[in-house]
C-alpha positions, 0 to 999 in steps of 0.5 A: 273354445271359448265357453270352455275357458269360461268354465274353466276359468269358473271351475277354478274359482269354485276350487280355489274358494273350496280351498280357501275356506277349508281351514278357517279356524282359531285353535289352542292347546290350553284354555283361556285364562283371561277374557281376551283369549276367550272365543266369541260366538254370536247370532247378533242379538245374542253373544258369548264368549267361551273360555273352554276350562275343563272342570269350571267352564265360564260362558260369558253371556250378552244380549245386543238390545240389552241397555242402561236407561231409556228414551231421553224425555222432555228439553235436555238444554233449551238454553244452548242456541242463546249461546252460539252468536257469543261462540261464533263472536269469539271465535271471529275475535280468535278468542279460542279458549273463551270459544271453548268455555261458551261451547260447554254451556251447549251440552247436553246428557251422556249416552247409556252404556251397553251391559253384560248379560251374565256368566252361564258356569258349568262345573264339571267334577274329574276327580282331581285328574289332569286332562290331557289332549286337550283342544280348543277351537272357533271353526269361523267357516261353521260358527261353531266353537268346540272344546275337547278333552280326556280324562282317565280315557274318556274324551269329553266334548263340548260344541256351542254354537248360537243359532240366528234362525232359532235364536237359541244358544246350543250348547252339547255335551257328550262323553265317549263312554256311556253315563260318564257325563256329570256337572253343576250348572248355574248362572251369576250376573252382575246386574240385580237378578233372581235365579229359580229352577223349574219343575220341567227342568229349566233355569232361569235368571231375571233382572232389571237393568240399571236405570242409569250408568254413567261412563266409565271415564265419569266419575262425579263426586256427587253421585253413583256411577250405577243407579237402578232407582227410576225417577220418572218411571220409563228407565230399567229394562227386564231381562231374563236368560232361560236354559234348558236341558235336554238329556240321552241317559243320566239323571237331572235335578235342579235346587236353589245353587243350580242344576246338577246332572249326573250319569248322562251320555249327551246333554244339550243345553238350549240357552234363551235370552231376551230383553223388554226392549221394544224400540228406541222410544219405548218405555223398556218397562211399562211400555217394553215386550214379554220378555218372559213369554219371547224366552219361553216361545224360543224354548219350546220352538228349539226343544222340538228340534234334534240337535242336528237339526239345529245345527244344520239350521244354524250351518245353512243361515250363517254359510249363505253369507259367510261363504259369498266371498272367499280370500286365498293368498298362495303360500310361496315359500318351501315350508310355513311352519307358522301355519302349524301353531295354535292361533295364539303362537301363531300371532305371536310368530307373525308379530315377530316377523314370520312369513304367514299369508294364510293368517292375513286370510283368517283375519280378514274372514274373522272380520266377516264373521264377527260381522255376521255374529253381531249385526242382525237386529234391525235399529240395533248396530254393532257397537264398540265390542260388537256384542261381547262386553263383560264389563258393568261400566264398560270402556266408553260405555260400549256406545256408538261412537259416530266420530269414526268407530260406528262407521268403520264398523261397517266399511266392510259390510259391501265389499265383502258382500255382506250387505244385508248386515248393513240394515241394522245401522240403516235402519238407526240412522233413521230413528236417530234422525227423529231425535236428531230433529228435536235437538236440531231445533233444542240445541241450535234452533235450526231445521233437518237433523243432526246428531253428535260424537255419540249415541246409544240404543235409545238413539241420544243425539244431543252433545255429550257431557253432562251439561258443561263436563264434556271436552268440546274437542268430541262432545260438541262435535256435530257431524255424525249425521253427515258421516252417517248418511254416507252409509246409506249412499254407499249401501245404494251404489253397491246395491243399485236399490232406487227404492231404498233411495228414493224411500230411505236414503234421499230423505235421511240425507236432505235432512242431514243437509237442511241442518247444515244449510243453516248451520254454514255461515259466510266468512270474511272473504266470501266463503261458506264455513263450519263456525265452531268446527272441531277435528276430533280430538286433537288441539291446535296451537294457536298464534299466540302458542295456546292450544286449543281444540275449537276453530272455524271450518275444519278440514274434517267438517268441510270435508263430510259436508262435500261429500253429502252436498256430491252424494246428494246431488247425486242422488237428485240426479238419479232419482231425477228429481228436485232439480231446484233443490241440487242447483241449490247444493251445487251453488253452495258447494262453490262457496266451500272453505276449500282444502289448503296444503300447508307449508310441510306439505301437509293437507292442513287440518284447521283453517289456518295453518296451525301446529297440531298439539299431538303431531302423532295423534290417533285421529287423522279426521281432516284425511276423510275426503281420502277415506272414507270420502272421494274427495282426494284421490291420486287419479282426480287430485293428485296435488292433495293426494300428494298432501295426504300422504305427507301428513301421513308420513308426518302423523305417523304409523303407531296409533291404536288399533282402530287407528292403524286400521284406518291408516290402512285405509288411507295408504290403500287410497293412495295406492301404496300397498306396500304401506298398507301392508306394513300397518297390517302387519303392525295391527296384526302385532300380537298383544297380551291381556296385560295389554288393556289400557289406552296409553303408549303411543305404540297404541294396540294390536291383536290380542290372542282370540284376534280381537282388536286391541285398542286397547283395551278391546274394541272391534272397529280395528277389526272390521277396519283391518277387513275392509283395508284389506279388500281396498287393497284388492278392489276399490270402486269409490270413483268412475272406474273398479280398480282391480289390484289396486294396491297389492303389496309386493308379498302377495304375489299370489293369490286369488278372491271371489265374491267382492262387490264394486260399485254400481252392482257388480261381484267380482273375483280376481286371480293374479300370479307374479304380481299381475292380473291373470283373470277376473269375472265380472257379474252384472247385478243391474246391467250398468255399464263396467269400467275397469282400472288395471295395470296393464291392458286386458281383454274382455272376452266374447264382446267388445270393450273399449280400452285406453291408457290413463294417469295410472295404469288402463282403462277398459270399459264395456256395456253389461247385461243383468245378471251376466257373468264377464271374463277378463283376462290379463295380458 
């Protein structure tokens, strides 16, 4: 009887993600206009977006390696470290704005900014007719885009998909009628290129990329913003996009304009693009990669391919990620007439209020997908578009910006098990600690590694801003590296991986708090502090009623310090090592600058307890012990909690769209779903293109292809909206896996497989009228499972331990690798 239910149990599950996954598509009736309602298709290296126009399609290309500049050579700013006792002195005589201006001679270069490839442009010639039954769509459940549409009775039909095992971009054109298939195809860029056609019927565009490109929000009167002459010969990266065609009828010849083919029944193009990117400390020109010969061998390898071969190919890779976990909340009312609409009509129906869960379950998925589609190149993260940036000076240049966006980017990465994308920014944060390194002894004089508010592909780590032009309140800004080596103890809590510890993640993080053992000096009363220390971006008032942006021990930065020190006495712990070193952070840890509530109720944000300039502002960095940390927590600190919330409530819930993800986040911590899911909704608030510049205080939303829109697009909200809404099902960042920790009271139904929880266990969850009616538990390291649910639960075929808790039940039982567990509510 008891295996039956087990099976049975299993069986649904497998039914339930069948079902869940069978309608995962963004679709419309007419083609994008602009570039956020095109679709993004990528591999992780390359990218496109796909506008779907009949008769002059545009695919807008990029390639993820594909950079301005080069490695940062020689001292940047060896002046800096004279400058930090004259900092630290002002800031002891609460001389704030002298704080600020002495800091600005600590400063070093801006980051390099990420490019567009180019436009591929295929002309198709329908003889004036209108089409009609027109249909776009992005199957996310496939990572295939498909245009279609008919004109005088034939259906024309576009698939594109970009293929991670070949490394090809395919695109197939058919006509439902033999040798009606007839277009142009040519390429464009904005960069400095060459296009030539090839005997064999290839096309191929090179360049070279810019040796220099300033930010978009820098604009120095006394230069030019783009720069391709190369002073010191190792700037300007090679490139080159190379397509082929491949025809079933019809006939093809190629000139100076393009490729022009005619009468053909089916086409299929292969599309390779390739950079000399060859490391972040290579030269990308004399010391980069063929990328000539890396295009050509990509070619010929996808040419000996049918089409179908290449799309099973690309189908079986991306769905042994994509389908580990599925998301399905129940449809509890009569009729959903919303689910019915084409995507963009569809957000513009949620936007006003419509009842839609199976939109909240698209959205989580596209998260994933777009995950999938742009972390796969080891060293090479998703920056702040992902892959997809059409812009020659894109927004922020569409760096890493290692303040919050880089991170956010990944808090899904784990939970929704997609933990092999999380290796190409773990892999990062070990070539920028060897930069990091060198500014650590440049700028501060001081031992391990740090790293600033931004950095790039070539792994910059200095503070930004044009030596003295950067706003301290993020340029100076110095705790990335701490944030960042979070990601490598959350990769091994959900992993269990000793190995990736005890090699990677134990040496990166030491580093990382070498350099604040020498950074944190003693104050006054005896406390260990962060002398400057910013809470990016906002300004305090001091007072004397002067805003300023500079203080001592900030909440943010005495908040990420705790959360090394704990991770890394940790590790010490379970990798039972340096036990001399752990006594060390133990020791220091007691010495904090501690969290204080401030007279609102508030968690304060500075070490007094100042007004903020921006009462309502975006960040809310001085919460980061609440998420992404472990600090504060309502079951462990239920004072602070208490304060957390409060400052939420005082911040308030308008932000831009990666801020209202973050707030997700927060409200998720705190156990309010209820409040999670009004910022869901308001990040899922629909937004036009006219919506594109950073302004108002509603701040963004989605825009129609379900891009986050900061605006203007940044994909951070999106990967955050993902992961806030997984913490609202699960969270794992204490002792216990809270199961429906923050369900809001619309998700009364529903069902999820394949999340993981920390301590190496995957997890599905089923629920009804709001309460647990069963879970599975599966072991992947065999440690013992501790369970926080609402009310009691059983544990079938062992015996587990169970006890009332400040919230809820706890129910602990041993596990054996590799077992799956049945828990039933009761």
């Amino acid at each position: 009887m008891m295996k039956q239910t087990y099976l049975n149990l299993l069986l649904f599950f497998c039914t339930t993600s069948l079902l869940a996954q069978s309608n995962l598509k963004l679709w419309y009736n007419q083609p994008a206009e602009v570039w956020t309602e095109a679709l993004p298709i990528g591999n992780g290296r390359v990218g496109a977006m796909i506008f779907g126009k009949p008769d002059n399609e545009l695919i807008q290309l990029n390639e993820s390696t594909l950079w301005s500049g080069g490695p940062v050579s020689g001292p940047v700013n060896p002046e800096s470290p004279t400058y930090l006792p004259q900092v630290r002195q002002a800031l002891e005589k609460e001389e704030y704005n002298r704080a600020v201006e002495l800091v600005k001679h600590m400063q070093g270069l801006y980051t390099q900014s990420y490019l567009p490839l180019g436009d591929l442009l295929l002309k198709q010639n329908l003889n004036g007719a209108t089409p009609s039954a027109y249909y776009r769509d992005l199957d996310i459940q496939k990572a295939v885009a498909t245009t279609r549409f008919t004109v005088n009775g034939i259906e024309y039909k576009r698939e594109l998909l970009a293929s991670a095992p070949d490394q090809v971009l395919v695109i197939r054109l058919t006509a439902s009628k033999p040798g009606q298939l007839s277009f142009d195809l040519s390429t464009r860029s904005q960069l400095r290129t060459q296009n030539k056609a090839y005997p064999a019927g290839e096309w191929v565009m090179r360049g070279k990329a810019p040796a220099q490109v300033e930010p978009n929000y820098y604009n120095p009167k006394d230069r030019q913003p783009v720069v391709y002459e190369d002073t010191d010969g190792c700037k300007g990266m090679r490139f080159q996009l190379r397509i082929k065609p491949m025809l079933q009828g019809g006939a093809m010849q190629s000139d100076t304009a393009g490729i022009h083919i005619r009468n053909a029944t089916e086409v299929v193009l292969l599309v390779a693009a390739t950079t000399s990117f060859n490391g972040f400390d290579k030269c990308p020109d004399k010391d980069g990669k063929d990328e000539a010969k890396l295009a050509e061998e990509i070619i010929r390898k996808a040419a000996g391919k049918t089409y179908l071969t290449l799309l099973n190919r690309h189908i079986a890779d991306y769905q042994g990620y994509f389908n580990r976990f599925t998301f399905q909340l129940a449809d509890t009312t009569i009729t959903n007439a919303n689910a019915a609409l084409p995507s963009d009509k569809r957000l513009e129906g949620y936007s006003g209020g419509a009842y839609d869960p199976g939109l909240e379950t698209l959205y989580c998925q596209y998260g994933r997908y777009l995950l999938i589609s742009s972390s796969r190149v080891p060293g090479v993260p998703a920056n702040l578009q992902g892959i997809w940036n059409k812009e020659l000076r894109a927004p922020w240049s569409s760096n890493y910006t290692i303040n919050i966006n880089t991170q956010m980017n990944y808090w899904p990465v784990e939970v929704t098990n997609l933990s092999e994308m999380h290796g190409p920014l773990l892999r990062f944060i070990g070539e920028l600690a060897k930069n990091g390194a060198a500014t650590a002894k440049e700028f501060y004089n001081m031992h391990g590694w740090v790293a600033h508010h931004n950095t790039d592909i070539w792994a910059i780590s200095n503070p930004v801003g044009d030596k003295g032009q950067g706003d301290p309140k993020w340029a100076n800004w110095n705790q990335g590296a701490g944030w960042l080596c979070q990601h490598l103890w959350e990769h091994y809590r959900f992993t269990g991986d000793k190995t990736f510890l005890k090699e990677t993640a134990y040496p990166l993080m030491k580093g990382a708090a070498l350099f604040y053992l020498d950074w944190l000096i003693e104050d006054k009363d005896g406390y260990l502090v962060v002398s400057p220390s910013v809470s990016p971006e906002n300004d305090f008032i001091d007072a004397k009623g002067k805003p300023s942006p500079i203080s001592v021990a900030t909440t943010m930065d005495m908040s990420i310090m705790w959360d090394l020190f704990t991770n890394l006495i940790d590790a010490c712990t379970a990798l039972n090592i340096e036990p001399e070193f752990r006594q060390l952070l133990i020791d220091k840890r007691k010495k904090f600058y501690p969290l204080h509530i401030g007279h609102k109720g508030n968690l304060q944000e500075w070490n007094k307890d100042w007004e903020d300039l921006d009462p309502q502002h975006r960040h809310v960095s001085h919460l980061f012990g609440l998420h992404p940390g472990r600090q504060i927590a309502p079951t462990t600190t239920p004072e602070f909690a208490a304060a957390a919330k409060k400052t939420l409530e005082i911040r308030g819930d308008a932000g831009t769209g990666w801020s209202r993800a973050w707030k997700i986040n927060f409200w998720a911590r705190l156990l309010d779903g209820n409040h999670a899911y009004l910022l869901l909704r308001q990040l899922l608030n629909y937004s036009s293109q006219t919506d594109t510049r950073y302004g108002g205080r509603e701040g963004g939303g989605t825009y129609p292809n379900f891009f986050d829109a900061h605006p203007p697009f940044q994909i951070d909200g999106n990967f955050g909206g993902t992961a806030g809404m997984a913490e609202m099902l699960i969270q794992s960042h204490l002792s216990d896996i809270h199961l429906l920790a923050a369900l809001p009271d619309t998700w009364k139904e529903g069902t999820v497989s394949g999340l993981k929880a920390r301590g190496g266990f995957e997890v599905g969850i089923r629920w009804k009228a709001h309460r647990l009616t069963a879970a599975t538990i599966k072991s992947v390291n065999g440690e013992l499972c501790t369970i926080r649910t609402a009310r009691p639960v059983t544990v079938k075929g062992i015996k587990a331990q169970s006890k009332a808790a400040s919230i809820g039940y706890l129910t602990s039982f041993p596990t054996l690798k590799g077992k799956v567990y049945e828990v039933l509510g009761q």
